[in-house]
C-alpha positions in Angstrom: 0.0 0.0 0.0 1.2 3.3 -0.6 2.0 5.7 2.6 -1.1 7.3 3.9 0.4 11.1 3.1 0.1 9.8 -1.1 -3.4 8.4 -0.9 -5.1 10.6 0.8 -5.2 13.2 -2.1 -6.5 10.4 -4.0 -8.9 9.6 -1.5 -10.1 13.2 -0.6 -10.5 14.1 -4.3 -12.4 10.9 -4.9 -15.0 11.8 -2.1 -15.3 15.0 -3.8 -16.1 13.5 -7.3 -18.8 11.1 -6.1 -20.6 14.0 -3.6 -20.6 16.1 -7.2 -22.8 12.9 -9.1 -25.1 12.6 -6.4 -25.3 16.4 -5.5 -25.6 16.8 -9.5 -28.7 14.5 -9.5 -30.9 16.0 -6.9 -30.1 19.1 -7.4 -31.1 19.1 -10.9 -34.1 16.8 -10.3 -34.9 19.9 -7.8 -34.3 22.6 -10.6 -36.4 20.6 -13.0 -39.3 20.7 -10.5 -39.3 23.7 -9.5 -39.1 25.5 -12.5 -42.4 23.6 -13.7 -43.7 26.4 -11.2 -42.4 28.8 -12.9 -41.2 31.4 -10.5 -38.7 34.3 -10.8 -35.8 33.3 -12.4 -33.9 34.8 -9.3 -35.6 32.0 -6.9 -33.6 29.3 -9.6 -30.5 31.5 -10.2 -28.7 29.4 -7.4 -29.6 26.2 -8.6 -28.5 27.3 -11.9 -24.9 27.8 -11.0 -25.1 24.8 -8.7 -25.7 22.4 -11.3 -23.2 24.2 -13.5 -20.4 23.7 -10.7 -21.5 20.2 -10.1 -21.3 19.1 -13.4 -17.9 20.5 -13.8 -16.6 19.7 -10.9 -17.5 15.9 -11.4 -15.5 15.8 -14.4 -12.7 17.6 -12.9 -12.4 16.1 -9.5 -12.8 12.8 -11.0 -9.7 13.5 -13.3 -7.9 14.8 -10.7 -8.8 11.7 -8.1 -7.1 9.4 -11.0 -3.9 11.3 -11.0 -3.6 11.3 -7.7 -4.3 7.7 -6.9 -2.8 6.1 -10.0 0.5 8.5 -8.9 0.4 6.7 -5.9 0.2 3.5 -6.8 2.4 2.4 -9.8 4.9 4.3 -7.9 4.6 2.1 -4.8 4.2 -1.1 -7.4 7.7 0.1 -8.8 9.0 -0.5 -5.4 6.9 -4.0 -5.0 8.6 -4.8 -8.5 12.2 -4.7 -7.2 11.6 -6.2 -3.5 9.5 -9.2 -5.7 12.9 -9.7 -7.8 15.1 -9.6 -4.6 13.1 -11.7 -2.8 13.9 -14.3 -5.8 17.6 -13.5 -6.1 18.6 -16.1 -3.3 16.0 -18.5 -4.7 17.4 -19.5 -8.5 18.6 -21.5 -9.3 17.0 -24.5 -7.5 14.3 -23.0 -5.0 11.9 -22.3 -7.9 13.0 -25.8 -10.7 9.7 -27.2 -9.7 7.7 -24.7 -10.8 6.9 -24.1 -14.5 8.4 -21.0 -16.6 4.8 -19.7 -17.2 4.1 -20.0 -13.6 7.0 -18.1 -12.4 6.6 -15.5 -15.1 2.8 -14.8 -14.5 3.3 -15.0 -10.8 6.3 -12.2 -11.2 4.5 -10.1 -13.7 0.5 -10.3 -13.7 0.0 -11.3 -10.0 2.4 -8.6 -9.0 0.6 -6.3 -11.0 -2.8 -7.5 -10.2 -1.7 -6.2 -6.4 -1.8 -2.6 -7.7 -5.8 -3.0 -7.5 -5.7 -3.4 -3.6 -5.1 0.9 -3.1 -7.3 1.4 -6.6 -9.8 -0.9 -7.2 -10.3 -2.2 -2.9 -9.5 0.3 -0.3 -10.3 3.5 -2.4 -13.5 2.8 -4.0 -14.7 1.2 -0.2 -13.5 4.3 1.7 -15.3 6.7 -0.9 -18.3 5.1 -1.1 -18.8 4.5 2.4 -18.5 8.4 3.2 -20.3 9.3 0.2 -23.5 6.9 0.9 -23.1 8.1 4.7 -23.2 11.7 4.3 -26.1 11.2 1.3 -28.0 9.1 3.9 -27.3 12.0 6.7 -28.5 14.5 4.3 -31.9 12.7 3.5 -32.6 12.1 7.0 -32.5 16.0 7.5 -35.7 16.0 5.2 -37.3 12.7 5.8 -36.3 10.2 8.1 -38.4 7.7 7.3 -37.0 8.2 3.3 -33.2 8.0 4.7 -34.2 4.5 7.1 -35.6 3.0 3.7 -32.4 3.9 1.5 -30.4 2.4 4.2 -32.1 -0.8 4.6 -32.2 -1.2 0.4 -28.1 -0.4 0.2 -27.9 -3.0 2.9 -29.6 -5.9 1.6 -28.2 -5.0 -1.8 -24.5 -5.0 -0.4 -25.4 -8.6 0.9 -27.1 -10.2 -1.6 -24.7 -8.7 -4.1 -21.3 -10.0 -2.5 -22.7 -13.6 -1.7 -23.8 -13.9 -5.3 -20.0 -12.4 -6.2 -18.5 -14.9 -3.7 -20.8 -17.9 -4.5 -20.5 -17.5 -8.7 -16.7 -16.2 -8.6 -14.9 -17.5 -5.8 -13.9 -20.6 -8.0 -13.3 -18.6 -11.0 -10.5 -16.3 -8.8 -8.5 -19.2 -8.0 -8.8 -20.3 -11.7 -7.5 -17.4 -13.3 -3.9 -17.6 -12.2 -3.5 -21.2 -12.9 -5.1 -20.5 -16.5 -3.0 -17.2 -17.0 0.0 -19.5 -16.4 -0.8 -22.3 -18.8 -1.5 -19.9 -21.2 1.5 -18.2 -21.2 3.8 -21.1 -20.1 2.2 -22.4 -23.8 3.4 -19.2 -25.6 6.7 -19.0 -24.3 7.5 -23.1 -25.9 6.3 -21.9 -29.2 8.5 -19.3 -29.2 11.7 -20.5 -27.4 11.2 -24.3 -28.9 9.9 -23.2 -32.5 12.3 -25.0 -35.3 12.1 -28.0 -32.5 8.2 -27.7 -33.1 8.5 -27.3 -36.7 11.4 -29.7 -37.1 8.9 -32.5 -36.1 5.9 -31.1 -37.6 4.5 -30.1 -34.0 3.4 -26.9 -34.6 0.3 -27.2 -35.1 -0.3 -29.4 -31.4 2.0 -26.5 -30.0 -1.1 -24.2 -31.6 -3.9 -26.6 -30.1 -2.6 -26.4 -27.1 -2.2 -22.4 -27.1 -6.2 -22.3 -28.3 -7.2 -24.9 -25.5 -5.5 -22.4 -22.9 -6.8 -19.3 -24.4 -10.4 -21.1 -24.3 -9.7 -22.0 -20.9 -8.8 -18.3 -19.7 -12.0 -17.2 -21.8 -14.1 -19.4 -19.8 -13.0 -18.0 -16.7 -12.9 -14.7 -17.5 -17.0 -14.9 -18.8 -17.9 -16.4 -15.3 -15.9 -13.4 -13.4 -18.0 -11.2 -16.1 -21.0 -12.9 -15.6 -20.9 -12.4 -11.7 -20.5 -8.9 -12.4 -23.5 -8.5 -14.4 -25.5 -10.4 -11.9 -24.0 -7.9 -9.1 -25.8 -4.8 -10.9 -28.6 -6.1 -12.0 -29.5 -6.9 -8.4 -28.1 -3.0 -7.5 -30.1 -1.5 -10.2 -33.1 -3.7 -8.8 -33.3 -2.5 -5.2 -32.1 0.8 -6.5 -35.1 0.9 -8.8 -37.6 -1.0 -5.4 -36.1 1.9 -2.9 -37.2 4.7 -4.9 -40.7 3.4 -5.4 -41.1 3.3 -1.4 -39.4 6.3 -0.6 -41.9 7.5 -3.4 -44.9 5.7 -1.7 -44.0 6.5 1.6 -43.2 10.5 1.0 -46.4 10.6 -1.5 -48.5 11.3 1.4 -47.1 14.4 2.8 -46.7 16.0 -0.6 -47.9 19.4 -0.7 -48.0 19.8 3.2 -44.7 18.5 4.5 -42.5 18.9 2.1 -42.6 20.9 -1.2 -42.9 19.5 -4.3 -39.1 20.3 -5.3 -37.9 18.6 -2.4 -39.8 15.9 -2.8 -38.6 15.0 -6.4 -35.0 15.5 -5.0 -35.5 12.8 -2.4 -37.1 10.5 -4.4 -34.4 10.5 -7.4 -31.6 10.2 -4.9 -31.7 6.3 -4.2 -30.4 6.0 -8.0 -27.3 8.0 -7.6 -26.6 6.8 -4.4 -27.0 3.1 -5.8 -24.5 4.2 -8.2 -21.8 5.3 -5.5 -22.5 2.5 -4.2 -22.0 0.0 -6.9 -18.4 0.0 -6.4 -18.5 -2.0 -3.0 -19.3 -4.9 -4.5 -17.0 -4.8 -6.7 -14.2 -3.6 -4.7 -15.1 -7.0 -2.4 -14.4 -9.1 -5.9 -11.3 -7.4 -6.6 -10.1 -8.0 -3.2 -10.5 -11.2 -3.3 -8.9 -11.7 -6.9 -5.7 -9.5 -5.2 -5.3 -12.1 -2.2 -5.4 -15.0 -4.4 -2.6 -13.0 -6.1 -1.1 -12.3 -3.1 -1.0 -15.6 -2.1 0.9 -17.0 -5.2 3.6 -14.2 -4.8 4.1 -14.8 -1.4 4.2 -18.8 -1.8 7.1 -18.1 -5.2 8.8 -15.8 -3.0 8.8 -17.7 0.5 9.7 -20.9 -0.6 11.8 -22.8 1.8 15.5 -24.0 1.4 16.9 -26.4 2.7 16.1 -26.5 6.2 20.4 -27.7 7.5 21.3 -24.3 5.9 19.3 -21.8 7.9 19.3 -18.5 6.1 20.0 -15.0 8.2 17.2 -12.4 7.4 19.9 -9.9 6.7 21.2 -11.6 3.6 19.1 -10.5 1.3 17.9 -6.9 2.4 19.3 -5.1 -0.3 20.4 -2.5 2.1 24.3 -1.9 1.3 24.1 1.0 3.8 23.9 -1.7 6.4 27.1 -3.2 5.9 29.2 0.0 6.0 29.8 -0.7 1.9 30.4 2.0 -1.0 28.7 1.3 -4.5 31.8 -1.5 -5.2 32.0 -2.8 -1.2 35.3 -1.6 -0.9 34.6 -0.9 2.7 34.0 -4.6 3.7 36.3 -6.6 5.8 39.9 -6.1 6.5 41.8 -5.5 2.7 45.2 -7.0 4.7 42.8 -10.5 4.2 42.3 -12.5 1.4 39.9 -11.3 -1.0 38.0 -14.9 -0.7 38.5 -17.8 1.6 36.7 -21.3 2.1 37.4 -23.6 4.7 35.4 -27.2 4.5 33.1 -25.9 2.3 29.8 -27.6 1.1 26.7 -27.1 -0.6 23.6 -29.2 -2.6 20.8 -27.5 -4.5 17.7 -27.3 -3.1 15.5 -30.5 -3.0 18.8 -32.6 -4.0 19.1 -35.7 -2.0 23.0 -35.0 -1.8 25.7 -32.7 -2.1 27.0 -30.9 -5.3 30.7 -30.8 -3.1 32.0 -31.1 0.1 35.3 -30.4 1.7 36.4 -27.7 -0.1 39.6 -24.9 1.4 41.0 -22.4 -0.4 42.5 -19.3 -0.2 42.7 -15.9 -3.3 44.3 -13.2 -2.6 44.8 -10.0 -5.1 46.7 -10.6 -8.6 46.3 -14.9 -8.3 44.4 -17.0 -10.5 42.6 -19.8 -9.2 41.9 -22.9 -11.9 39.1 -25.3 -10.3 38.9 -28.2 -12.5 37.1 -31.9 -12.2 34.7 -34.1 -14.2 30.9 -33.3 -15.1 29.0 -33.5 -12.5 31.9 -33.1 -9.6 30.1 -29.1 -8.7 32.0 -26.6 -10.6 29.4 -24.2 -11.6 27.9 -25.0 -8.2 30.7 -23.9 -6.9 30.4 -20.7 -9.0 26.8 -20.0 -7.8 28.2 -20.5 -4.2 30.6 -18.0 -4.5 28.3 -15.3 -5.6 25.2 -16.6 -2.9 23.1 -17.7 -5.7 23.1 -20.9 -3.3 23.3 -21.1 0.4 26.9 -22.9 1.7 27.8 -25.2 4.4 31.2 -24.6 6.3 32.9 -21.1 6.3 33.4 -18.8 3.2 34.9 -15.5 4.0 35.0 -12.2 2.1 37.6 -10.3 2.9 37.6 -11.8 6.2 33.8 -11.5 6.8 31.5 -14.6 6.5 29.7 -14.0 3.7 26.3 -14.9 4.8 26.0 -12.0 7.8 27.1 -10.0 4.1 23.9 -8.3 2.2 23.8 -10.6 -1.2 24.2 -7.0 -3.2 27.1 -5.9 -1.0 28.8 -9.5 -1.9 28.0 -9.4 -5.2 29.0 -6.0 -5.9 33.0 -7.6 -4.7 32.3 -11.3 -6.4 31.0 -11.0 -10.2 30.5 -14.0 -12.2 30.5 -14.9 -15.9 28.0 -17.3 -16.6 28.9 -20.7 -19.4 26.3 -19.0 -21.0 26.5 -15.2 -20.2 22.7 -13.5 -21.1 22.7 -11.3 -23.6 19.5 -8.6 -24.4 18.4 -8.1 -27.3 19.3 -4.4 -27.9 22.8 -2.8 -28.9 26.4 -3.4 -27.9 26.4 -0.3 -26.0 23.6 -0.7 -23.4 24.6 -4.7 -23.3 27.9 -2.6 -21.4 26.4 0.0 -19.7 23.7 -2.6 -17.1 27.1 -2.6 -15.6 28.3 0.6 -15.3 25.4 3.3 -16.7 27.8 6.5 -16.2 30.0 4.7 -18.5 31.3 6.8 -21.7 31.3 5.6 -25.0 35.6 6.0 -24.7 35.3 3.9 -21.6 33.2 1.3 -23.1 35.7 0.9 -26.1 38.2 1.4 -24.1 37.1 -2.1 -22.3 36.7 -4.0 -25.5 39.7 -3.1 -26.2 40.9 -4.7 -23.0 38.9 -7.7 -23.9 40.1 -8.3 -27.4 36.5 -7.1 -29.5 37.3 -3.4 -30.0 38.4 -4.3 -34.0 35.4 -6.5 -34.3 32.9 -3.9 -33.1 34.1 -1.2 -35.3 33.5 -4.0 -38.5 30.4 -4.1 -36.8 29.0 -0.4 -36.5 30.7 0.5 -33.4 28.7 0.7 -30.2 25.3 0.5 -32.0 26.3 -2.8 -33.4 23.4 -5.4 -32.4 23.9 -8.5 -30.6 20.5 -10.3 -31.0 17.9 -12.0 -28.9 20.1 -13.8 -26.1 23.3 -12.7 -28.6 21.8 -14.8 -31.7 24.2 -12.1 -33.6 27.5 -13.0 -31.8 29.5 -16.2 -31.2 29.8 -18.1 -27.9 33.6 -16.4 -27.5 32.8 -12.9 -28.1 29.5 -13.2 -26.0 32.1 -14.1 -23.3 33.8 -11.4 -23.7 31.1 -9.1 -23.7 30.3 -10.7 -20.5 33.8 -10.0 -19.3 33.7 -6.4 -20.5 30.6 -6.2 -18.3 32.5 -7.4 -14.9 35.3 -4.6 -15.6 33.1 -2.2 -15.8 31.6 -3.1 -12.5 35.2 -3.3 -11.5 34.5 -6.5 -9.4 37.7 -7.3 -7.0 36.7 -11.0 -7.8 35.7 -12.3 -11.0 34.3 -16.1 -11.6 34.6 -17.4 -15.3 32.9 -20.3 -15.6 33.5 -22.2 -18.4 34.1 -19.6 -20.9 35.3 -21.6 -23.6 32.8 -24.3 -23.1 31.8 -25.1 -27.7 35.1 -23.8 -28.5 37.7 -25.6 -30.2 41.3 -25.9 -28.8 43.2 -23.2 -30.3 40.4 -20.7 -29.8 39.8 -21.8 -26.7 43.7 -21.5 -25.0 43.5 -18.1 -27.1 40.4 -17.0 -25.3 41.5 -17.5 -21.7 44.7 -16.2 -22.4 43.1 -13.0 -23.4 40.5 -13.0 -20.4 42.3 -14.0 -18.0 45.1 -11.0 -19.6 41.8 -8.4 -19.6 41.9 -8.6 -15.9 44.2 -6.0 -13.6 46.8 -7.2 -11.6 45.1 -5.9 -8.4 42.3 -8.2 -9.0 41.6 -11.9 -8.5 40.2 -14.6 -10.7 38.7 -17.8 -10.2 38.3 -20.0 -13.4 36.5 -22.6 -13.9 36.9 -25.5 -16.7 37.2 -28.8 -17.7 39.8 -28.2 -20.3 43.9 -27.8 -19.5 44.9 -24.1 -19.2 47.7 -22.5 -21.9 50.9 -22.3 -21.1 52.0 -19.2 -19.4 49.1 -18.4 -17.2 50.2 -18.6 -13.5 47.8 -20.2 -11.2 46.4 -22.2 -8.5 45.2 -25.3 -9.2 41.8 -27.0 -7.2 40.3 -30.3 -8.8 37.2 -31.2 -7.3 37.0 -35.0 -7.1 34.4 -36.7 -9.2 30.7 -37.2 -7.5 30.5 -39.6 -4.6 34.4 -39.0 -3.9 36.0 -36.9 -0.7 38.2 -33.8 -1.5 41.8 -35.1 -0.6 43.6 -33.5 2.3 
């Protein structure tokens, strides 16, 4: 929810719009009476202007009330956006494998954004009508209790008949949508990630099926949600239409004696704008439960549970870099006498894994060394990578600068620890922004100055210079230069540690030893490098050596 000093301009403003409608509609039933007795124009002058206002002020206070409370709420679900994706940081890989890619991503993106509704479409409309319909009420009862006691009773029974038909037509369908959403989207993203598999053999057209079964799906559920909504006012516009035909029968009466014609047409016509005002409680009651079912699926993505032998500390994660005493690079962490990194017994398993990926593990990398972990498939080398930079919780001690890591915030640790990934992830957009998600403030003489560091300077000028386009996940660019793209990306964040892990993984021999000599060369002396392969390093690079045994086996002393 946004802070109470940012909605209540929205909420204040949206009172005012919804007094205007109904004060709009009696007073001009009023005018429209009155003047059928056709006195001085004076006696109708205020009315007049009063409708005049009314009506303008409707429009404008309602515009006004949308600024205001839309203002306030995309900027809070900007904040909700980034705490969401930190919340997952610590979670992939592993804490999330079981869940499909169209679940994640419609959990991350349309139930995130469906929580937007809970300031717009819940709170809001429930706090606005509520004072509207109460102050209309007080205002009738001023001219005719009895009329005010039968408006209340008629938006009551309306309010409950309404949300039990809501709850009772679509509860099911709220807890539908999601899962729907999901399989509709989880189909679209195979038909676009797996389509020359699909069309290779001859698939496409199940792949489409399926993508019409889920859209049918979604429609279905959508028409019952719509169909609940319908039901809802019909019912309001019923008991709106039955409460002013006894207000009318029970004021009918006293016409002429106790209350003037004008005032009685007034009363009478006000159960219809009131019912309008009031229209939005029911539906702010379905949207509130749509946004808890929401809710719920954010909440169970981002609070799912690892493993319970590695407890996690709270502080991990916060994103606050202030806390640790850290500048933008976490230069101020630890004691700089200390190694930059240091394990002792380490261990670690992926989440749900009925074993661990390594155990045993003790090293030490200190500024200007080069550390060469090698081993078979399987033996924990990337794992070991995703350790490093707390993609995965650890086992044992691993110290950063002399501070265990896990009492470090992950973005303070990961602002000293980059990683290259085998298969660094590219966006489809130009050469230059590719650079500057590491460094923004970056200068187009900087970033060529980098890929000139990393060995691609020549081959970006063949290529149009900075503007040069790398494709969707770098479809325009071989596996060695998107690795050293990637590396061009971890100088520019100037990380004291970089992890390469398995950079020349599809490359041939002689392209490979070429390509970690000139990484590993990109790198300043003051800085420290772990590399991981399977292959033998060139001649001439000076390193540490670590083979991880092969799985099952114990690290040797």
């Amino acid at each position: 929810m946004p802070s109470r000093k940012r909605s209540l301009p929205g909420l204040s403003v949206g009172v005012l719009a919804d007094a205007s409608a109904v004060g709009l509609l009696a007073l001009s039933m009023w005018l429209i009476t009155r003047a059928g007795d056709q006195p001085p124009i004076l006696h109708l002058t205020f009315a007049i202007v009063g409708v005049r206002a009314l009506a303008i002020g409707r429009a404008a206070f309602r515009y006004t009330e949308r600024m205001f409370s839309h203002d306030a709420a995309l900027a809070q679900l900007a904040k909700l956006r980034t705490t969401t994706f930190e919340a997952l940081v610590p979670r992939v890989p592993g804490a999330i494998e079981t869940r499909r890619r169209g679940e994640v991503l419609a959990a991350f993106v349309d139930d995130v954004d469906q929580l937007q509704d809970e300031p717009l479409r819940v709170r809001q409309p429930i706090v606005v009508s509520a004072v509207v319909v109460g102050l209309s009420l007080l205002l009738i009862g001023v001219a005719s209790i009895p009329a005010a006691l039968i408006l209340a009773a008629c938006v009551l029974v309306a309010g409950l008949l309404a949300v039990w038909l809501a709850n009772r037509i679509a509860g099911r369908s709220d807890r539908e949508l999601s899962l729907a959403r999901a399989a509709l989207v989880d189909a679209l993203l195979e038909r676009l990630a797996a389509s020359e598999v699909l069309a290779a053999f001859g698939a496409v057209g199940l792949q489409r099926q399926r993508i019409s079964d889920c859209e049918a799906r979604l429609a279905r559920v959508q028409l019952e949600r719509s169909r609940a909504a319908g039901l809802t006012g019909a019912i309001l516009a019923l008991v709106s239409g039955a409460g002013s035909l006894l207000v009318l029968w029970v004021l009918l009466p006293g016409l002429g004696t106790a209350m003037t014609t004008a005032m009685f047409g007034a009363i009478v016509v006000v159960p219809a704008a009131v019912f309008e005002v009031f229209a939005q409680y029911p539906a702010a009651i379905a949207a509130r439960r749509t946004v808890e079912a929401s809710a719920d699926r954010v909440a169970s993505l981002t609070n799912e549970d690892l493993p319970p032998e590695i407890p996690v500390d709270p502080a991990v994660n916060d994103g606050d870099a202030a806390s640790a005493g850290a500048d933008a690079r976490g230069s101020d962490v630890g004691d700089a006498a200390a190694p930059l990194i240091e394990v002792t017994d380490l261990s670690a398993r992926h989440p749900g894994a009925s074993r661990t990926a390594f155990s045993g593990i003790s090293f030490a990398l200190h500024s200007g060394e080069t550390l060469v972990v090698t081993g078979e498939s399987g033996a924990g080398k990337s794992t070991l990578a995703l350790v490093l930079v707390r993609f995965l919780e650890y086992a044992g001690s691993y110290r950063v600068r002399g501070v265990e890591a896990r009492t470090l915030p992950g973005r303070v640790l990961r602002q000293i620890v980059g990683l290259c990934e085998q298969n660094p992830h590219l966006f489809d957009t130009d050469l230059r922004q590719n650079l500057k998600f590491a460094r923004d403030s970056a200068t187009d003489d900087e970033l060529m100055a980098v890929l000139e560091q990393v060995g691609l300077s020549e081959w970006a000028r063949t290529r149009g210079g900075l503007d040069a386009q790398v494709g969707e996940r770098g479809a325009l660019v071989s596996g060695g230069q998107a690795q050293r793209i990637a590396l061009a990306r971890a100088l520019l964040a100037d990380f004291p540690v970089v992890v390469l892990d398995e950079p020349t993984a599809g490359v041939d021999r002689e392209l490979a030893d070429r390509l970690l000599t000139d990484l590993i060369g990109a790198v300043p002396s003051d800085r420290a490098v772990v590399l991981i392969t399977h292959t033998e390093i060139p001649a001439g690079i000076e390193s540490k050596t670590l083979e991880l045994p092969a799985p099952g086996e114990v690290v040797p002393g």
